[in-house]
N, C-alpha and C positions, 0 to 999 in steps of 0.2 A: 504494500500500500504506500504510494506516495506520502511524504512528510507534506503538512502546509509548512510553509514559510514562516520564518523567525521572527515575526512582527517587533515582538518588543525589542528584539536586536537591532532591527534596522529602524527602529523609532530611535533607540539611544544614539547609534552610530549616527541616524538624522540630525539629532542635537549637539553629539560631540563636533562635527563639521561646522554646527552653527556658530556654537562658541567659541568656535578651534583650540578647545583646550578640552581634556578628561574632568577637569576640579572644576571648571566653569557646568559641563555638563551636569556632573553631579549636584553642583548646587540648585541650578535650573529644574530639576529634576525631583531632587529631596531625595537623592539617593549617595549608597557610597561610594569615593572614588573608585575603593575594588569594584563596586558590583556593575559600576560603570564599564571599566577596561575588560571584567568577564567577561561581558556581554557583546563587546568586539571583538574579541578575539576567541569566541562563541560563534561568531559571525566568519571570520575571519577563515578558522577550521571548515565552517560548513562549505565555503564558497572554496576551497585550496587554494585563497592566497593571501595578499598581505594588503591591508587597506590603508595605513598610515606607516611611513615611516616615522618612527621615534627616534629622538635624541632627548638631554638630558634640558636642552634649551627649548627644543623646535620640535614641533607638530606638523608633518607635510602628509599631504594624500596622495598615495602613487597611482598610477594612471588607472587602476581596476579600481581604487577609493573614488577617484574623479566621474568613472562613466556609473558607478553605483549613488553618488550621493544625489545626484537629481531626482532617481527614479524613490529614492528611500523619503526625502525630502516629500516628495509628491503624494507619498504615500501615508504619511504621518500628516498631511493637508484634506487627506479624502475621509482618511478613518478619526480628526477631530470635526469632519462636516459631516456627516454618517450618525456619528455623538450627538452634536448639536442640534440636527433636523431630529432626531429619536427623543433630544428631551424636551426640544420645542413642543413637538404634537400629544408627552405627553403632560404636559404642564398648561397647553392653553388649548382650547377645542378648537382642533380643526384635523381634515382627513378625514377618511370612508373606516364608515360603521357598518358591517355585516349585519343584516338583523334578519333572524327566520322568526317565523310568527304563520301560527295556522291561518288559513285561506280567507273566511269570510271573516273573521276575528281581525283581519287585516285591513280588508277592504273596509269594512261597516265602521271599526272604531280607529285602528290606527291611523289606515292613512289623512284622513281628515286632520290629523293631530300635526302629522309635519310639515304643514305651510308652517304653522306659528313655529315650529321651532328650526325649521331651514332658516326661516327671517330672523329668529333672534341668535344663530350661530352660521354665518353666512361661508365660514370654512370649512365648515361640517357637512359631507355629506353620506348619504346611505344608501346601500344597496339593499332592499324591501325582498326577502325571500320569502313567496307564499304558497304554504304548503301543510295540509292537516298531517303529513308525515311524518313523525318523532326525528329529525335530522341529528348529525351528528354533530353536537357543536364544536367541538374537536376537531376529529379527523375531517370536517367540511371545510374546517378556515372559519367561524362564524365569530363575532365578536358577540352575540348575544342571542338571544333565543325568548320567545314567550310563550308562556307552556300552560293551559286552561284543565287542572287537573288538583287532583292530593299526590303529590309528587311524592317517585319516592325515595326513599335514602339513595343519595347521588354522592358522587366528589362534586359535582357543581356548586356555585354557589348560586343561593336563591332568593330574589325581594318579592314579595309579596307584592301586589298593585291593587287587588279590588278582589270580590268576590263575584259570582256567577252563579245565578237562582237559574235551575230546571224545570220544565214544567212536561206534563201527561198531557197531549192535546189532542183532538180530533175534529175536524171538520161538523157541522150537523147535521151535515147529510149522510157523514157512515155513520154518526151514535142513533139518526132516526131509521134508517135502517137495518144496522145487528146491535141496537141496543147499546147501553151506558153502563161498562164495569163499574163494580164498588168495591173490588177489591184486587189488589195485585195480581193474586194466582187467575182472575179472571181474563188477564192478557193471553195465559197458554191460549186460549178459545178463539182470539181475536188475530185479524190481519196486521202487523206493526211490522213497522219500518227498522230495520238495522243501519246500524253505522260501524265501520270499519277499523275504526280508532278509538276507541273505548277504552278506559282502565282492565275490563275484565269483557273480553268480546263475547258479543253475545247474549250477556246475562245481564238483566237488569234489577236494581236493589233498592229496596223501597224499606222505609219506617215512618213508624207513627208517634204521635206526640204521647201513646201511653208505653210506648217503648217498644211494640211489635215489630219484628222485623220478616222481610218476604223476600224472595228473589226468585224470579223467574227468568224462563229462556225462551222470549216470543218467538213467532216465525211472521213470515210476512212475502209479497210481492217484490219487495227492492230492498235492495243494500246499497249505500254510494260509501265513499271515502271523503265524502265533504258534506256537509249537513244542510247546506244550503237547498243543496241536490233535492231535498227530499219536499222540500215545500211543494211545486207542483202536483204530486199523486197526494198531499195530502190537502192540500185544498178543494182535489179532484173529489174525495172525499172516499179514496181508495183505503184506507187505512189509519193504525194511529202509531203515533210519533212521541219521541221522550227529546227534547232540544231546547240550547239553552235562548234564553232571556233574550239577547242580541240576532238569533236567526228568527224570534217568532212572537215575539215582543207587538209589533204591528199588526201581525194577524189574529195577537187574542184581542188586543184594542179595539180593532172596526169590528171584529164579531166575526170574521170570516174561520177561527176555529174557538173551541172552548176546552177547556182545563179540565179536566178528569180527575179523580182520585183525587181530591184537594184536600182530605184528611191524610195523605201519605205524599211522604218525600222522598224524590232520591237524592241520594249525599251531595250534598252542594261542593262544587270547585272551586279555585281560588286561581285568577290569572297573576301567574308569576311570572319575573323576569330572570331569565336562567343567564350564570355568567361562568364560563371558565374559571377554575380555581387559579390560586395564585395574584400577584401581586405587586406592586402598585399599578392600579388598570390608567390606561390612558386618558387624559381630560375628555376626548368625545365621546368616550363608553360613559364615562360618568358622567357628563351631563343631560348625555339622552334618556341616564337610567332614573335622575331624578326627576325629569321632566316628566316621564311616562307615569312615576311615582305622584308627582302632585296632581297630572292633569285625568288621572284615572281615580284617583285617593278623593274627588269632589263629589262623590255622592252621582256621578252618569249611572243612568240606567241601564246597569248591569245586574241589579240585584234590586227586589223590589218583590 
């Protein structure tokens, strides 16, 4: 395997040049005269040959010191601007924010949110990934993630933003057709709608305020992988549906579906803001993390 190159060698030898003394560099430096001369003649060994000539008065560079110190010099210019762009972006907001965030969760509540905060961070921008698909925030490259669930023990780290009420719905034209459950196991009977990304696929989990709890495993005409999906056949009045507050929120409003089982809940989620572990996070993660914090933390109807 190839060695990388001797950075901090040719960083020293770059300053020994400048100050054209060992003792000059070292003090430039905050290092010792030895650990200064090591480190050329550290260099010196690697390349097989000689970079300064010494005397006991005089410092000269022989002609292989001469055609190395430009390129070392240049290189000790790139890797203190490489430094300084790295601590610039992450000390003041600006640069590309990855952001995954499920599909209609994105469209309905986020996107609307970043005019105000493109306008008040005008260096900041972001690539909007939307996708009900658990991404890898990781291995994807993602600088962030928001995640509509009871999350479970991760290495990620996690802020809270809002909560997220679920509702039992059905059109009135299938409850006056096959009738209005009053109780959970009453779904096995009934036509329901699946979704693909579920905590527990498949099965759905109901309790009641005296502590009863149910869990059934509907079957139904469609399954999507986006929840949105499923409004049409259920306003068709094909079936019933379990979806949160933000996909159906409107359609219990004008009356075009109604609420079932309203003595029984399923476990309410919590939208979080999922962040790669580790540490100090860059100014535009953190600012878009508190923004999404305050402007979801106001009481929007998400929960109700």
């Amino acid at each position: 395997m190839t060695k990388l190159p001797d950075f901090e060698a040719l960083a020293i030898f770059a300053r020994v040049v400048e100050m054209r003394s060992f003792a000059g560099a070292a003090r430039e430096l905050a290092l010792s005269k030895a650990t200064v001369s090591k480190a050329v003649s550290r260099l010196e060994e690697r390349l097989g040959t000689r970079l300064f000539n010494r005397t006991s008065r005089q410092l000269a560079l022989t002609d292989a010191g001469r055609r190395l110190a430009g390129r070392a010099a240049q290189i000790v210019i790139d890797g203190e601007a490489a430094e300084s762009e790295t601590l610039a972006q992450s000390t003041a907001p600006r640069g590309l924010v990855r952001l995954a965030v499920p599909m209609t969760f994105g469209v309905k509540v986020i996107a609307p949110l970043l005019p105000e905060f493109l306008a008040a961070y005008p260096e900041v921008s972001i690539d909007l990934h939307l996708s009900d698909a658990m991404v890898d925030l990781i291995g994807d490259g993602f600088d962030a993630g928001v995640r509509i669930a009871r999350l479970p023990d991760s290495s990620l780290v996690a802020r809270r933003l809002c909560d997220v009420r679920r509702y039992t719905v059905a059109a009135p034209s299938y409850l006056n057709a096959h009738g209005r459950p009053t109780h959970p196991m009453h779904l096995a009977h009934h036509r329901c709608f699946g979704y693909a990304y579920l905590s527990t696929p498949g099965v759905w989990h109901f309790a009641n305020a005296a502590g009863e709890q149910a869990s059934v495993r509907p079957s139904g005409p469609l399954r999507v992988n986006n929840g949105e999906a499923i409004l049409p056949a259920l306003l068709a009045g094909l079936g019933i549906a379990d979806l949160p507050d933000f996909i159906v929120r409107e359609a219990i409003d004008d009356g075009r579906v109604e609420v079932i089982l309203k003595d029984w809940k399923q476990p309410e989620g919590s939208v979080h803001l999922v962040l790669p572990p580790g540490g100090p996070r860059p100014a535009r993660v953190e600012v878009l993390a508190d923004f999404l914090a305050a402007q979801l933390g106001r009481g929007r109807r998400l929960a109700r």
